[in-house]
C-alpha positions as CSV (number, residue, x, y, z in Angstrom):
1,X,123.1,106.6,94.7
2,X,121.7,103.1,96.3
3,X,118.3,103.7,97.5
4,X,115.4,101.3,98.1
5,X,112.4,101.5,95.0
6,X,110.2,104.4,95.4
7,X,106.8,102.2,96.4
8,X,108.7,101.1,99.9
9,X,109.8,104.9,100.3
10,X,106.5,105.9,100.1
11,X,105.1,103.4,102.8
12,X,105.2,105.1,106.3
13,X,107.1,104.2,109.4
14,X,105.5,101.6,111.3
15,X,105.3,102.7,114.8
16,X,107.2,101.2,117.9
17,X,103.9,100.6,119.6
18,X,105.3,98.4,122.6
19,X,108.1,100.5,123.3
20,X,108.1,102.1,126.6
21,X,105.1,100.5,127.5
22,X,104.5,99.6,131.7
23,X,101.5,99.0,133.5
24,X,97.9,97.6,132.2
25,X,98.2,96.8,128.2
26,X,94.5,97.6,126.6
27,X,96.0,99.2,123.6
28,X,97.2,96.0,121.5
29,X,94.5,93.6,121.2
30,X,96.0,91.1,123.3
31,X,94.7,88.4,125.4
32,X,95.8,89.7,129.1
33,X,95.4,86.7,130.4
34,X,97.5,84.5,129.1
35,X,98.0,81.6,127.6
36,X,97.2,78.0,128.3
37,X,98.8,76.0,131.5
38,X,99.5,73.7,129.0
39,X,101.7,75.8,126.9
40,X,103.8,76.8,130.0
41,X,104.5,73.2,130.6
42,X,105.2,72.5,127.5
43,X,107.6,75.5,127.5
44,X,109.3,74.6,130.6
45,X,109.9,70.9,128.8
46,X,112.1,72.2,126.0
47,X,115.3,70.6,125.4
48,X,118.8,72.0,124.5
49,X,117.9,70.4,121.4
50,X,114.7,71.9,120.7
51,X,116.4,75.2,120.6
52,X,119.9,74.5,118.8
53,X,118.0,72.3,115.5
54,X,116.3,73.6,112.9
55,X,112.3,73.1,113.6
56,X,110.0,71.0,112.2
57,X,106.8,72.2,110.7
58,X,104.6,69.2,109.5
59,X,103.2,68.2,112.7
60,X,102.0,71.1,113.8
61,X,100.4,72.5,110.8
62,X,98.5,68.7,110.1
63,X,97.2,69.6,113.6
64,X,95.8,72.6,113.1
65,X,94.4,71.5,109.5
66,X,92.7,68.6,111.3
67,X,91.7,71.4,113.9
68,X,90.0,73.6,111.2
69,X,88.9,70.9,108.8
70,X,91.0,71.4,105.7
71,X,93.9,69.3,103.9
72,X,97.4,70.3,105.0
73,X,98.0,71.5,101.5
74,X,95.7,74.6,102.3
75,X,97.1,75.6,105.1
76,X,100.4,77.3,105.3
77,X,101.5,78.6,108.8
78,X,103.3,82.2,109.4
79,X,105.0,84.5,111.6
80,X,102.0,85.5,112.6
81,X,99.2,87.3,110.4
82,X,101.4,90.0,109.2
83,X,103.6,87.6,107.5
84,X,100.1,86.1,105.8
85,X,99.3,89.7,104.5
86,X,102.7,90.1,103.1
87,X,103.3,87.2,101.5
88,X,100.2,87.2,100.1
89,X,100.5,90.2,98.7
90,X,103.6,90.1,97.3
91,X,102.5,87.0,95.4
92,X,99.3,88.5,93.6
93,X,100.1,92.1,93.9
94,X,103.0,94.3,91.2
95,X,103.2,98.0,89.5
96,X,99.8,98.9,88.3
97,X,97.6,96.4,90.2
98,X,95.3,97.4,92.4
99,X,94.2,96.7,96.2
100,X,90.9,97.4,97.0
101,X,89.6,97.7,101.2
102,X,87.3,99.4,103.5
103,X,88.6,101.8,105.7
104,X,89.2,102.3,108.7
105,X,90.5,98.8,108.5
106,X,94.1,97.2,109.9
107,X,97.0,99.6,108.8
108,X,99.0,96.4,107.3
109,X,96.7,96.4,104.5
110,X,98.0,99.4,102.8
111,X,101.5,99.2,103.9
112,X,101.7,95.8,102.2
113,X,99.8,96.9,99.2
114,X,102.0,99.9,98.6
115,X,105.1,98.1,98.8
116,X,104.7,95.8,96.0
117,X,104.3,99.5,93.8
118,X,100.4,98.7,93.7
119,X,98.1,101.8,93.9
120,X,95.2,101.1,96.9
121,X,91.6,101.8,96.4
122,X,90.1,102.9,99.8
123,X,86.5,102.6,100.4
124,X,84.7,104.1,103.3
125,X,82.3,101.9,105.6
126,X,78.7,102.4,105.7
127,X,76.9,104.6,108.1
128,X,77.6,103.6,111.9
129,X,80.5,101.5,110.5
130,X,78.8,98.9,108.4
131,X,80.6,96.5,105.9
132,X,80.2,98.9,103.0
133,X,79.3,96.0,100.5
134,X,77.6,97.7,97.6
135,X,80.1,100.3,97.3
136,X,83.0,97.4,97.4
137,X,81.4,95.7,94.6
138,X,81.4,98.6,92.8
139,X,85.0,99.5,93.0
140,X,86.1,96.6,91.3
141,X,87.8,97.0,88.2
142,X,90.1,95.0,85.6
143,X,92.8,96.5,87.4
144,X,91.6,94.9,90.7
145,X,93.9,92.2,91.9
146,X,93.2,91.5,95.6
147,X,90.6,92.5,98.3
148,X,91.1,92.5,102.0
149,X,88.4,92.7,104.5
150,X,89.0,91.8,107.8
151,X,86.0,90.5,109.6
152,X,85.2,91.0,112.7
153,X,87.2,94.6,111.5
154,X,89.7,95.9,113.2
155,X,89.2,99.2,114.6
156,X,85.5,99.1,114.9
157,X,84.3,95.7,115.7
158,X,81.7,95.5,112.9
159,X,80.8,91.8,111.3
160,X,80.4,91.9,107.6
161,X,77.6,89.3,106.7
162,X,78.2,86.4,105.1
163,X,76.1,86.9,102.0
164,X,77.9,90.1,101.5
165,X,81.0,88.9,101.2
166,X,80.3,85.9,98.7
167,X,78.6,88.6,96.5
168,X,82.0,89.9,96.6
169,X,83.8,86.9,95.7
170,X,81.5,86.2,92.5
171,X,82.2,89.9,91.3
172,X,85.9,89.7,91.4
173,X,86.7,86.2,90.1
174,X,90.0,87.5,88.9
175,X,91.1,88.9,92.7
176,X,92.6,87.6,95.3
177,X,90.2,88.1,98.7
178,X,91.5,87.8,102.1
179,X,89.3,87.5,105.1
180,X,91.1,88.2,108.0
181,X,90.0,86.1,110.8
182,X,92.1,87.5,113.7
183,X,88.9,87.6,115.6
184,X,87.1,84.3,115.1
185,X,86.8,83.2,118.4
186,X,84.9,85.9,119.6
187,X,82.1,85.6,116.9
188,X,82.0,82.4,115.6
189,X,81.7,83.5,112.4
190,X,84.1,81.8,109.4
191,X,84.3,81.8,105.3
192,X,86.1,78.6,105.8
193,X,83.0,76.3,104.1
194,X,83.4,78.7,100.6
195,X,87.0,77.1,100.2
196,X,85.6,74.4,97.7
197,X,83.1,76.9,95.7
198,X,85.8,80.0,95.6
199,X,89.1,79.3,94.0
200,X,89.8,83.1,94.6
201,X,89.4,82.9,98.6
202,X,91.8,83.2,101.1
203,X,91.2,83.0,104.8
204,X,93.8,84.0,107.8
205,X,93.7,83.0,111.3
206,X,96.0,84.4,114.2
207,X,96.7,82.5,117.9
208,X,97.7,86.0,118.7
209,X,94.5,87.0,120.0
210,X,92.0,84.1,121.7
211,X,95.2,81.7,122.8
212,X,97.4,84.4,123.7
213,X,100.4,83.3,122.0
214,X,101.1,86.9,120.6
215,X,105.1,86.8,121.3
216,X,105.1,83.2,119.5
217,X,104.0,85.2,116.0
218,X,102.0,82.4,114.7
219,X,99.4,82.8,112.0
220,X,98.0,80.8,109.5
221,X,97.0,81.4,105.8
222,X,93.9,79.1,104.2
223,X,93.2,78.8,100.7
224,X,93.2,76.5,97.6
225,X,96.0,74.0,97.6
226,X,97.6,75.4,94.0
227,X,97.7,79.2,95.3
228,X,99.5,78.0,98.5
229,X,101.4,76.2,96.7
230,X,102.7,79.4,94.9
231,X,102.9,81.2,98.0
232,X,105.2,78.8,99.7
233,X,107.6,79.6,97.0
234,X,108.0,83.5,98.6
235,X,107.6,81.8,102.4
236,X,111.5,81.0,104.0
237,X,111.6,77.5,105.2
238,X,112.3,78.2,109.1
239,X,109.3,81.6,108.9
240,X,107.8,80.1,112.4
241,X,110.4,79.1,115.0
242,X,110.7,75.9,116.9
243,X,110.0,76.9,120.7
244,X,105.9,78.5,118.8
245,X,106.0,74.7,116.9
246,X,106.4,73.2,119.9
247,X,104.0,74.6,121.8
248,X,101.0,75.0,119.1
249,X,99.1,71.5,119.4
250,X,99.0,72.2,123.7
251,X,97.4,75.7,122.7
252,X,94.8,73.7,120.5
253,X,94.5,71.3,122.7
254,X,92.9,73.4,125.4
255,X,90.0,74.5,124.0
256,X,88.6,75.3,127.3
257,X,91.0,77.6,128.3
258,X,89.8,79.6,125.0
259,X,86.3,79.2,125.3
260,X,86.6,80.4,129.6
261,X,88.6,83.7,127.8
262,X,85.7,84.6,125.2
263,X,83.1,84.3,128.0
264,X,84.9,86.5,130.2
265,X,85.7,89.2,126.9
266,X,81.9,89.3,126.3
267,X,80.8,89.8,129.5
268,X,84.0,92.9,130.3
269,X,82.8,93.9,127.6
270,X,79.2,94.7,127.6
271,X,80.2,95.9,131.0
272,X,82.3,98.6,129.0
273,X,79.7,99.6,126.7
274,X,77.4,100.1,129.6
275,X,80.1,102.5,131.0
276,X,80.5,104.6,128.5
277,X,76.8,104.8,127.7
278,X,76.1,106.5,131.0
279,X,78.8,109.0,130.3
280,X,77.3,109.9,126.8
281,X,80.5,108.4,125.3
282,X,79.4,106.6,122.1
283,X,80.4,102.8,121.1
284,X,79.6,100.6,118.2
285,X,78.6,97.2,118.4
286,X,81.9,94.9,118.4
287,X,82.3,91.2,117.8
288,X,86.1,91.3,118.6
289,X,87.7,91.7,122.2
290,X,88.0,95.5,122.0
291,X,85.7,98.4,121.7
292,X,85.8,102.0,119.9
293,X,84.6,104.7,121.6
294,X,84.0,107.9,120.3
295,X,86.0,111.0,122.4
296,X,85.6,113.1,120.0
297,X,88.2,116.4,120.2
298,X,89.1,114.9,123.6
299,X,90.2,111.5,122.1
300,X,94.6,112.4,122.4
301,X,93.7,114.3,126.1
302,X,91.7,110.7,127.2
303,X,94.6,108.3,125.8
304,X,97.2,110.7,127.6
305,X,95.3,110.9,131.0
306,X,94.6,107.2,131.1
307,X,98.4,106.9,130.6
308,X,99.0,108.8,133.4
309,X,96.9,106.2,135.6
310,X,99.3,103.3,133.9
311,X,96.5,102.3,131.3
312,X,97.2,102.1,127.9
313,X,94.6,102.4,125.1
314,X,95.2,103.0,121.5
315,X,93.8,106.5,120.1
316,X,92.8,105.6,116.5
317,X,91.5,109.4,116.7
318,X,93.7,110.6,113.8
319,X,92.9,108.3,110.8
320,X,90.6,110.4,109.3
321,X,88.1,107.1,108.6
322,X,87.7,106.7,112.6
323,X,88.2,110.6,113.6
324,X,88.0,111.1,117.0
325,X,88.0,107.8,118.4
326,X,89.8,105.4,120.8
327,X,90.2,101.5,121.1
328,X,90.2,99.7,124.1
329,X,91.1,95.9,124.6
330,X,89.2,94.0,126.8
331,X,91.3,92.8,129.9
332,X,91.2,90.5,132.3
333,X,87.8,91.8,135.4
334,X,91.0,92.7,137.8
335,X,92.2,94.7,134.5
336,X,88.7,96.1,134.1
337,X,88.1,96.9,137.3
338,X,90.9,99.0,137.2
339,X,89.9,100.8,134.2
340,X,86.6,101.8,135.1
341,X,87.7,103.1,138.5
342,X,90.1,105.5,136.7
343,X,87.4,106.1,134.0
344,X,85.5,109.6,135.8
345,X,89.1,111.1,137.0
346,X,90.3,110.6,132.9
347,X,87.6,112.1,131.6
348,X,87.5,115.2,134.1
349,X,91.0,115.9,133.5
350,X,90.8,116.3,129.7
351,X,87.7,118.1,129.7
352,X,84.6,115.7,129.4
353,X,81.8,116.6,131.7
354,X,81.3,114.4,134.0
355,X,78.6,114.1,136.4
356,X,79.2,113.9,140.0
């Protein structure tokens, strides 16, 4: 009987996570308020033509290498990250390799990994979340073939320094490493400079989150021109469509626009932390545009109640590596506003005391 190879059976369902959903979006990591002005116009310009013809890609992707200061050969742009990941991993990953991460991390890391029939190497973070860098190093084996660290990480916010992670490139010469940059603009903080000293490292950017083009799916995977190179072979000529090609250089263009959005996320979201600090709710540090709280037993009641009040957050609180806890975006102030007002009521309901 036909069935698909064992290593994609064993990966789990991937969730429907916008299905259903209505109301005020802090579950997703999105930007809530939008993209550019720019992109809309350009939107609103399309031709018949620039939906019934095959797009082109070489304009926009010298753009954004001119943009991020590399040749166009090191660049290769994707369906967002999650086509990065994949292809990425299907090009250095096979049966008996191995994919070495922190956890709790982005869930597309071991759903990737364990598709290609590798075996994944988990490695918990550090007290309080911290980039667990010494243990990392010390997983690394002959058998290791790529590393992903996303940094700022996804759930928790934390930044893994710098110097950290090229001690991790110099002790796994022979492995791929991906830094996953989905959250640059709201740190600041890039491995882009290594390209020339590390042939082994790879670094993705998203326009998912900062220049809210998260329905576009555009990504974009950095590295050394000869590994690109090999990963263009596994990437289908038309991966990004015309209508995100055509609107990418107006989304870089506006740089204010992106820079007025990370202000506003920093501010919302100190404003959050403060919040939960007075309820005894605890956070850690982020440099991304959401924040974990802690909920503790309450963390499924708090997502459910919040629901209720047309607010959606994303309870992280079963992954064993992040028990107990819960994400939440940070909106627009209008967006904010509206969460903290509906804040007290959530909590009373599922059983948190709250002071009156």
């Amino acid at each position: 009987m036909l069935k698909a190879r064992d290593a994609v059976l064993s990966v789990p369902q991937i969730p429907q996570l916008t299905a259903g959903r209505s109301g005020i979006f802090l579950d997703l990591n999105e930007n809530t308020s939008g993209c550019s002005p720019r992109v809309l116009a350009r939107l609103r310009s399309l031709t018949a033509s620039d939906i019934s013809l095959y797009p082109e890609r070489e304009a926009a992707e010298a753009a954004i290498a001119a943009h991020l200061r590399v040749q166009p050969a090191e660049l290769l742009l994707t369906n967002g990250v999650d086509e990065a990941i994949l292809l990425l991993f299907s090009a250095f990953l096979g049966t008996g390799d191995e994919a070495l991460y922190p956890v709790p991390t982005f869930p597309m890391y071991p759903i990737c990994a364990r598709a290609t029939g590798a075996a994944t190497v988990e490695i918990p973070a550090d007290r309080d979340f911290r980039h667990p860098a010494a243990a990392l190093r010390a997983a690394i084996t002959p058998r290791t073939r790529l590393i992903a660290i996303a940094n700022p990480n996804n759930p928790t916010g934390a930044l893994a320094p710098r110097k950290d992670l090229q001690a991790l490139l110099e002790a796994a010469p022979d492995a791929a490493v991906l830094i996953d940059e989905a959250y640059f603009e709201y740190c600041g903080e890039t491995m882009l400079g290594e390209l020339p000293r590390f042939s082994n490292l790879f670094v993705a950017r998203t326009f998912s989150k900062a220049y809210g083009l998260a329905a576009l799916r555009v990504g974009c995977l950095l590295g050394r021109a000869e590994h690109l190179d090999a990963i263009r072979r596994l990437a289908p000529p038309f991966n990004l469509n015309g209508i995100a090609l055509a609107c990418l250089p107006e989304a870089l263009a506006d740089q204010d626009h992106v820079a007025a959005h990370v202000t506003a996320v920093k501010r919302e979201r100190a404003r959050l932390e403060a919040a939960f600090s007075k309820y005894g709710i605890r956070t850690w540090p982020s440099h991304g545009n959401f924040l974990l709280a802690d909920l503790g037993k309450w963390h499924s009641d708090f997502t459910a109640q919040l629901a209720t009040d047309g607010i959606h957050v994303r309870d992280r609180g079963a992954d064993s590596a992040c028990s107990g806890c819960v994400r939440i975006t940070i909106g627009t102030s209008a967006e904010m506003d509206r969460f903290h007002a509906a804040l007290p009521g959530a909590l009373q309901r599922c059983g948190w005391h709250v002071a009156v």
